[in-house]
C-alpha positions, -999 to +999 in steps of 0.1 A: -654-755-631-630-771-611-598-745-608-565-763-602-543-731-609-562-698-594-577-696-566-611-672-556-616-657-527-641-626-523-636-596-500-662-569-492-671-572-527-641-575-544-630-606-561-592-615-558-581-636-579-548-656-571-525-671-598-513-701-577-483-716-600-454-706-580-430-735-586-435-722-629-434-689-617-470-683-620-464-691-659-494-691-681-507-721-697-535-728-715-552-741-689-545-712-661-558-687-690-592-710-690-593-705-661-586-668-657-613-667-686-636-681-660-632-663-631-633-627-648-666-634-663-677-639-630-665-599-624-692-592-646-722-619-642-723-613-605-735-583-594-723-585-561-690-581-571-676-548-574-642-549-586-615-576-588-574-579-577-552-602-601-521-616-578-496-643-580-489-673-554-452-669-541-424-642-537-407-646-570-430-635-595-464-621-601-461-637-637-430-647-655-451-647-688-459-676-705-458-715-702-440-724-735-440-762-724-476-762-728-492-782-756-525-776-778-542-807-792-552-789-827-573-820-835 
């Protein structure tokens, strides 16, 4: 998967994962939470992982909450 809004990055064991949307704020969208989806199932389907660290991009905001500008095809 190709990951346009975290990014991964694994130290002694431990998987940070890095919300990196700072000019929204780290806001969540549809796609960041695919993408979230993604990288926490690799928590548990490698077993060289130990643990994980969720963090934002940026000084403002870890996560201002969510992306209401997003859109859903429902078709």
């Amino acid at each position: 998967m190709e990951l346009k809004n975290i990014k991964l990055s694994t130290v002694e064991g431990i998987l940070i994962i890095t919300i990196n949307r700072p000019e929204k704020l780290n806001a969540l969208n549809f796609e960041t939470l695919t993408e979230l989806r993604f990288a926490v199932k690799q928590v548990y389907d490698d077993p060289s992982v130990k643990g994980a660290i969720v963090t934002g991009e940026g000084d403002k905001a870890f996560v201002a909450g969510a992306d209401m500008r997003w859109e859903v095809d429902v078709n």
